[in-house]
C-alpha positions as a Markdown table, in Angstrom:
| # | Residue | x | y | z |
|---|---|---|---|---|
| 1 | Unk | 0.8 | 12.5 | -34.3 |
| 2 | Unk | 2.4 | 10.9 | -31.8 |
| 3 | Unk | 2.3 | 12.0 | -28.1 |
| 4 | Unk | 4.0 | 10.9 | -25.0 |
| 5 | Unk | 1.0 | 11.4 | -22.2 |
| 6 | Unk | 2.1 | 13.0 | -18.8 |
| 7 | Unk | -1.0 | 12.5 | -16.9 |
| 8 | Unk | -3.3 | 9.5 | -16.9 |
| 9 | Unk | -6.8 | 10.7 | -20.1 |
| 10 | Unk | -9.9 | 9.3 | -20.5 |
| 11 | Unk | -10.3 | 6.9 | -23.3 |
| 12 | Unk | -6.8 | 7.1 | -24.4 |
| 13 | Unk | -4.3 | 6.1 | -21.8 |
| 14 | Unk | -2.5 | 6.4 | -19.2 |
| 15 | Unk | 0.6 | 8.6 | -18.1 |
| 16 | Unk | 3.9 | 7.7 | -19.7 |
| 17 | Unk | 2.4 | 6.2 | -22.5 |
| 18 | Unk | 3.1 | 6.6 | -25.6 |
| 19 | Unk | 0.1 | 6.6 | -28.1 |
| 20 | Unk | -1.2 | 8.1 | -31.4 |
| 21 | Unk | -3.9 | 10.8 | -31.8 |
| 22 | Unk | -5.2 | 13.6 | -35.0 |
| 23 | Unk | -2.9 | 16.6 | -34.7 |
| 24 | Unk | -5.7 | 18.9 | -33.5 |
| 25 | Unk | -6.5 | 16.9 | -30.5 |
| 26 | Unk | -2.7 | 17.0 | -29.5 |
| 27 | Unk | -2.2 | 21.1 | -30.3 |
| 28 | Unk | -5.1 | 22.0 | -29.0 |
| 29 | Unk | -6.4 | 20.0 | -26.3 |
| 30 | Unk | -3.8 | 17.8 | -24.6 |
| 31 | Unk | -0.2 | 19.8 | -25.0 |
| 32 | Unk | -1.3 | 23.2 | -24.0 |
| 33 | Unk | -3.5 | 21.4 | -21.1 |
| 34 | Unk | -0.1 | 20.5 | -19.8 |
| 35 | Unk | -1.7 | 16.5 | -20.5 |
| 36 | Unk | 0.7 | 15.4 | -23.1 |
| 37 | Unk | 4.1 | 16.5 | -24.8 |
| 38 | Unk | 5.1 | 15.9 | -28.4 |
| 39 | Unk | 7.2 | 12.4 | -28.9 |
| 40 | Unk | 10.8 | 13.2 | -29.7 |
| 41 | Unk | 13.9 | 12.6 | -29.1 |
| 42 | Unk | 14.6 | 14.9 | -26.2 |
| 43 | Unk | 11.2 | 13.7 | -24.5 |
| 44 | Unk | 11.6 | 10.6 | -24.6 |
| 45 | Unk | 14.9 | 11.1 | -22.8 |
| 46 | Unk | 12.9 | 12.4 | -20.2 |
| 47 | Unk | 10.5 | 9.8 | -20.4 |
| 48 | Unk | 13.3 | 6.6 | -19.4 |
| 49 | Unk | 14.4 | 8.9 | -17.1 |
| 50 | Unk | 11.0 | 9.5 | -15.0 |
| 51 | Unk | 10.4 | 5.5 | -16.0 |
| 52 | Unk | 13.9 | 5.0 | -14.4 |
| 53 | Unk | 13.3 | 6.9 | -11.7 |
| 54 | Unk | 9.7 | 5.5 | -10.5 |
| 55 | Unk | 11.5 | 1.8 | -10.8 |
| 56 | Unk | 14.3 | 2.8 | -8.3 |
| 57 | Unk | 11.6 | 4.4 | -6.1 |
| 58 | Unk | 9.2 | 1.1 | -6.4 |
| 59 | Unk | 12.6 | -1.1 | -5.6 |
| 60 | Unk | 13.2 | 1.2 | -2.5 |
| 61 | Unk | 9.2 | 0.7 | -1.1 |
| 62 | Unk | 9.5 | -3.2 | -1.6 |
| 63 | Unk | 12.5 | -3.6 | 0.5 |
| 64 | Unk | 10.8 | -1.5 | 3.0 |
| 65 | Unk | 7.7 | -3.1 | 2.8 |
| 66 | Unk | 9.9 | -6.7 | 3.4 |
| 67 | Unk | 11.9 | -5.2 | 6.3 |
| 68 | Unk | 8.9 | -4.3 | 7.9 |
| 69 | Unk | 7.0 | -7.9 | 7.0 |
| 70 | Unk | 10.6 | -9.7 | 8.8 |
| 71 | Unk | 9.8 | -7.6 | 12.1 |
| 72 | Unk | 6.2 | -8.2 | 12.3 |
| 73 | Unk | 7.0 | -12.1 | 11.5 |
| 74 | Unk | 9.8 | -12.3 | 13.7 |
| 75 | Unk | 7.7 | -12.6 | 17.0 |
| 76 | Unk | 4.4 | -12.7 | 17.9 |
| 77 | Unk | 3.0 | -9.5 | 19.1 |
| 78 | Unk | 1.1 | -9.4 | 22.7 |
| 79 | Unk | -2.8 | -7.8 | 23.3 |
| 80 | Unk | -3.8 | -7.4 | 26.7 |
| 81 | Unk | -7.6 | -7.5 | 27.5 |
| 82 | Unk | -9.8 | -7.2 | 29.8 |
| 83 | Unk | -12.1 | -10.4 | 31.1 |
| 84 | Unk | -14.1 | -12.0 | 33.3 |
| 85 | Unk | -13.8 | -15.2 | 35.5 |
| 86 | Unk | -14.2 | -17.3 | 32.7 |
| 87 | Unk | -11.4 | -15.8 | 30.3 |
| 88 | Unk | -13.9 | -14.4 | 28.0 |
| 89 | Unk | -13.0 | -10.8 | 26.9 |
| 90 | Unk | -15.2 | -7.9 | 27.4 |
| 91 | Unk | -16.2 | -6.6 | 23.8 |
| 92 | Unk | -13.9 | -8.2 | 21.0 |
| 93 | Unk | -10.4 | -7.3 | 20.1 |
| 94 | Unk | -10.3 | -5.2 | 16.7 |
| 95 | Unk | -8.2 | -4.1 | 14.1 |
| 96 | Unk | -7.4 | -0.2 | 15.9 |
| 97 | Unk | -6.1 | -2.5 | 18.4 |
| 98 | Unk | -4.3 | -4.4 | 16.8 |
| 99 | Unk | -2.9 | -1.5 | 14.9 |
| 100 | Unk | -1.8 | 0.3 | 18.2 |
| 101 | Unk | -0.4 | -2.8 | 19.5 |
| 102 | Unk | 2.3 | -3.0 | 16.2 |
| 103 | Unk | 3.0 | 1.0 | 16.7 |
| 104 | Unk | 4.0 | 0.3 | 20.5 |
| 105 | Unk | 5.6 | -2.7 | 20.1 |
| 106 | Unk | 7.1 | -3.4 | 16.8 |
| 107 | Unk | 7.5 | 1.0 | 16.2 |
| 108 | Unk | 5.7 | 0.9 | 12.4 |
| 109 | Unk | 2.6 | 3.3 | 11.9 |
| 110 | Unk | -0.1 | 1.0 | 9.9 |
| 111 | Unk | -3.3 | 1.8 | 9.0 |
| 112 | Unk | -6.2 | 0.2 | 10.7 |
| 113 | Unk | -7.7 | -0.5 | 7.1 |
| 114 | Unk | -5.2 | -2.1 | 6.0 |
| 115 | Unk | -5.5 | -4.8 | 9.4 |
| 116 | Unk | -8.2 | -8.0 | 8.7 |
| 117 | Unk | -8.9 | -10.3 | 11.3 |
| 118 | Unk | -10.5 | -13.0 | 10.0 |
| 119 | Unk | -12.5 | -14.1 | 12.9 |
| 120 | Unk | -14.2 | -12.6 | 15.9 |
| 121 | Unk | -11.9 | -12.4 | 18.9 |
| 122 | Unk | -14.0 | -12.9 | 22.2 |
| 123 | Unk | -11.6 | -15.3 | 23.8 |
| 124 | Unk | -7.8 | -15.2 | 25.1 |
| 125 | Unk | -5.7 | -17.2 | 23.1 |
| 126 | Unk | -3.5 | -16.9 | 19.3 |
| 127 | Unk | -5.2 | -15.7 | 16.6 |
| 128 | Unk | -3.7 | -14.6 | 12.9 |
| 129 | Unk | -4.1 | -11.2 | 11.0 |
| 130 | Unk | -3.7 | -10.2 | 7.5 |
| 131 | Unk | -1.9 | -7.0 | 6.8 |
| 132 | Unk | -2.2 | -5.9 | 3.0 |
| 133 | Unk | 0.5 | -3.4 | 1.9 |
| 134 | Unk | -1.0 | -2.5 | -1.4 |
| 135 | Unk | 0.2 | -3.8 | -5.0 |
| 136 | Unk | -0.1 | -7.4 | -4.2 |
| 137 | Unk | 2.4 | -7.3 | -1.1 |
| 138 | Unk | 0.8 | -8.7 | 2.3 |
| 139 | Unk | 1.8 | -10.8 | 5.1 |
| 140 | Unk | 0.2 | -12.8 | 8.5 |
| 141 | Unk | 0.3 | -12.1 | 11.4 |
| 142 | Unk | 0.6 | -13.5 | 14.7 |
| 143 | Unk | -0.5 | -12.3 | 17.4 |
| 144 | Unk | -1.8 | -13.8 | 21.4 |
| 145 | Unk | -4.6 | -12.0 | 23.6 |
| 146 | Unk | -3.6 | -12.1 | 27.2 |
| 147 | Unk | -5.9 | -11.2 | 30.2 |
| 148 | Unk | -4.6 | -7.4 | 31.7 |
């Protein structure tokens, strides 16, 4: 029997997929667990639809996610510090930082986790950051430390 799968199963695949399995298994284990719906011709309307519908959602996220990369890249953003004589900082400068520095000045909310600095930052100066936005999307950024 063949079954259109609404939620991702174990060793048999995952959600809007269409896939074969022995007619017990489908009446009664995945349909009346609400898992999977019987293949035809009115479900798999349903199905392009929901397919159709996630693409238009993914389209909408990715021009979000490159408006937001064209304002983080359009100028560098500014960290003060705190240092001594010598223009070394006190501590380091560190991704929650950075993170509150883009909310204040650039007005986007992103996560901490989702910040990596690739080196330590003890000095003033220009440094680069790698923001990852999930499903392969992720950009550099630029940002200076200046002394408060």
């Amino acid at each position: 029997m063949e079954i259109i799968l609404i939620q991702d199963v174990d060793n048999l695949g995952a959600a809007n997929e269409v896939v074969s399995v022995k007619n017990g298994y489908a009446r009664n284990y995945l349909i009346p667990r609400k898992m999977a719906v019987e293949n035809n011709n009115s479900n798999k309307k349903q199905l392009e639809e929901r397919l159709k519908q996630a693409r238009k959602k993914e389209e909408a996220m990715l021009a979000e996610i490159n408006s937001v990369i064209a304002k983080l890249n359009a100028a560098p953003l500014k960290l003060g510090a705190k240092t001594g004589t010598s223009g070394k900082i006190f501590g380091s400068v560190t991704n929650l930082q950075l993170s509150r520095a883009i909310r204040e000045q650039k007005g986007y909310e992103i996560d901490r986790k989702k910040i990596h600095i690739t080196e330590d930052i003890k000095e003033l100066g220009s440094y680069k950051a790698t923001i990852d936005f999930g499903g392969g999307h992720s950009t550099e950024v630029e940002f200076e430390v200046i002394a408060e």
